[in-house]
C-alpha positions in Angstrom: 80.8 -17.6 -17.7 84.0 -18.7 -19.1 86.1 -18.3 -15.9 87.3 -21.8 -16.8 89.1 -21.8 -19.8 88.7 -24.6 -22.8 92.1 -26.8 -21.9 91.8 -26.3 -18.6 92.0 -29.4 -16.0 88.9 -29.8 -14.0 90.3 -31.6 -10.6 87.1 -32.9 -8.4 88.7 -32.0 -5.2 89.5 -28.0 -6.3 86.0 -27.8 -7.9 84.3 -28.9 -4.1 86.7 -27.0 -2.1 85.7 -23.7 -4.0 82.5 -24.4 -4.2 82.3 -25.5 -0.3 80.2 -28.6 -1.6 81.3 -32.6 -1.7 82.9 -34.3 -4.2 80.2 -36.1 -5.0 77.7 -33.4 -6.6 81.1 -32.2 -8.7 81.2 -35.7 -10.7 77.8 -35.9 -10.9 78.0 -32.2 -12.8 81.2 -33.3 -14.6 79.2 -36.4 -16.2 76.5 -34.2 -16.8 78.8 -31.8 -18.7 80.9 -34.4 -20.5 77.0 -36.0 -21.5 76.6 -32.2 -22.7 79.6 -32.5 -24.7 81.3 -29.7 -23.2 84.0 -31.3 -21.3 86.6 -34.2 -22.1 86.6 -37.4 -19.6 90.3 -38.8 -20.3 90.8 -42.1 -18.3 93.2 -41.7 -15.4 93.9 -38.5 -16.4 90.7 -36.5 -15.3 88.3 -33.8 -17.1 88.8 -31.0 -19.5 86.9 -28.1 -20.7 86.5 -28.3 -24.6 87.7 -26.1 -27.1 84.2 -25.6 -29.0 84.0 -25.1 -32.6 82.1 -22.7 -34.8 81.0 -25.8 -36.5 79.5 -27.3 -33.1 77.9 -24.3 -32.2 76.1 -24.2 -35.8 74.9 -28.0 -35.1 73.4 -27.5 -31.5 71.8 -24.2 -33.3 70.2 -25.8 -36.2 68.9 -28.7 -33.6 67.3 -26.1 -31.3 65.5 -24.2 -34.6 63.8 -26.9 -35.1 62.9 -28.1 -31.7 61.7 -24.4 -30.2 59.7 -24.0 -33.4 58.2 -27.4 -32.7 57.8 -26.4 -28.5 56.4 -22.8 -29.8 53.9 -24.1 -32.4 52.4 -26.7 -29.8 52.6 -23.9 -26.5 50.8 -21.5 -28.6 47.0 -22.6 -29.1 47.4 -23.5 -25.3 49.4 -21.0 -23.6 47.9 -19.8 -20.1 47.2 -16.3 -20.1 49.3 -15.9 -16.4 52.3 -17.2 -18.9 51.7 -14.3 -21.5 51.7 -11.9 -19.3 54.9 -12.9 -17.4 55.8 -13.4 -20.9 55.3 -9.2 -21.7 56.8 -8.6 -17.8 60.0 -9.9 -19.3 60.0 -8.4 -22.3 58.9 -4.8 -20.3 61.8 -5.8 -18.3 64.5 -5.9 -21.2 63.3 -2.8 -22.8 63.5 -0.8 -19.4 67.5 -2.0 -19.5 69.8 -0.1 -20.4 74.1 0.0 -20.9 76.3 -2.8 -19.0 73.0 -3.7 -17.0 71.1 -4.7 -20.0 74.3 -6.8 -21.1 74.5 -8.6 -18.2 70.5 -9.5 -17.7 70.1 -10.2 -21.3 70.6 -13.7 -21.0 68.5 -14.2 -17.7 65.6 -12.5 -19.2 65.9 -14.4 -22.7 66.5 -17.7 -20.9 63.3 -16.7 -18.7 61.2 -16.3 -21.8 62.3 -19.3 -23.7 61.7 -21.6 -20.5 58.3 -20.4 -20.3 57.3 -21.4 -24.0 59.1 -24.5 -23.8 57.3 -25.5 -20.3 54.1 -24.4 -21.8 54.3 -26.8 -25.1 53.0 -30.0 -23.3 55.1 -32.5 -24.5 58.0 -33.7 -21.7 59.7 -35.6 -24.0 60.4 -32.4 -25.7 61.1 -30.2 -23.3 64.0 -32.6 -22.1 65.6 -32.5 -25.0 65.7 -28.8 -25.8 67.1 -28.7 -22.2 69.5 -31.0 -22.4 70.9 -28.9 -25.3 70.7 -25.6 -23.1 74.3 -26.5 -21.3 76.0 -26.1 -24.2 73.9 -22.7 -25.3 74.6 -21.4 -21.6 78.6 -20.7 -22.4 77.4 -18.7 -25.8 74.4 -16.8 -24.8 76.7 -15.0 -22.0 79.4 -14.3 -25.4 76.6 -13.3 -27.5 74.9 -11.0 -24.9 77.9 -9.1 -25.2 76.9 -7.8 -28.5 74.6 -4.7 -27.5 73.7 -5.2 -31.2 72.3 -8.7 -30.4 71.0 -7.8 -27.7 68.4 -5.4 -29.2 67.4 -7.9 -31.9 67.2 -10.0 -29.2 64.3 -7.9 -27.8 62.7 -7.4 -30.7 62.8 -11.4 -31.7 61.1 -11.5 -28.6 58.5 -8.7 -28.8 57.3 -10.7 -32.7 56.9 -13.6 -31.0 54.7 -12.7 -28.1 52.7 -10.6 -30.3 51.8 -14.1 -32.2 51.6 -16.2 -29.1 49.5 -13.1 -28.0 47.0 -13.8 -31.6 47.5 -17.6 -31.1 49.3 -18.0 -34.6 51.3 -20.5 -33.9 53.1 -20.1 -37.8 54.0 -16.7 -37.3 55.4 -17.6 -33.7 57.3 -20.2 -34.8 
């Protein structure tokens, strides 16, 4: 959500006290995060959120392309019906939206959607790895569901591919 600025110390002791949680479940989340690339670990001196690039953005992108089309092409010839039809409650959900509440559920709803391909494509191995790359997504979804223009491509991205996972044409959904 950004209400930690890139540059901005991240001090174990201030994290746990505002979150009313031990310090112990902070450094566990800080390794995560620095493992996620999103934070700097400087010796003795602590952790810091990273400035992110437009450049890193457009790698972590171009990796997730290619891994959703993989996790999309194997979920569809084996997609559960109960998951398409969550699958067309969430996209219902998005159209029904509207204004600052359709902003703000936006990336709920399209992180909903894309978990449920992912967890329906069979292979673990995969589905880690697109999810280790959804940290680092996390801080630009909430950016880019800012854009109501985005937003409504968004939906209809979403509405294409259902309608193929829907036929079982696991090209077109991909």
């Amino acid at each position: 959500t950004r209400k930690i600025k890139p540059g901005e110390k991240l001090v174990e002791e201030e994290l746990a006290g505002n979150l009313g949680i031990s310090r112990t479940p902070i450094r566990e989340a800080l390794n995560r995060l620095f493992r996620d690339e999103l934070i700097e670990l400087i010796p003795r001196k602590g952790g810091y959120i990273k400035e992110l690039t437009a450049r890193d953005v457009e790698e972590v992108y171009e990796i997730r392309e290619v891994l959703e089309n993989l996790a999309v092409s194997l979920a569809t010839p084996s997609i559960e019906e109960k998951d398409l039809k969550r699958l067309k409650q969430v996209v219902r959900k998005t159209e029904k939206l509207t204004g600052r509440d359709k902003l703000k559920s936006q990336v709920n709803i399209d992180s909903e959607l894309h978990h449920l391909i992912i967890n329906s494509c069979g292979n673990r191995r995969l589905q880690k790895r697109i999810k280790s790359l959804y940290n680092f997504i996390q801080a630009f979804r909430v950016l880019e569901a800012q854009q109501p223009q985005r937003s409504d491509q968004a939906l209809q991205e979403h509405k294409m591919i259902l309608e193929a996972l829907s036929k079982r044409d696991a090209g077109q959904a991909a």
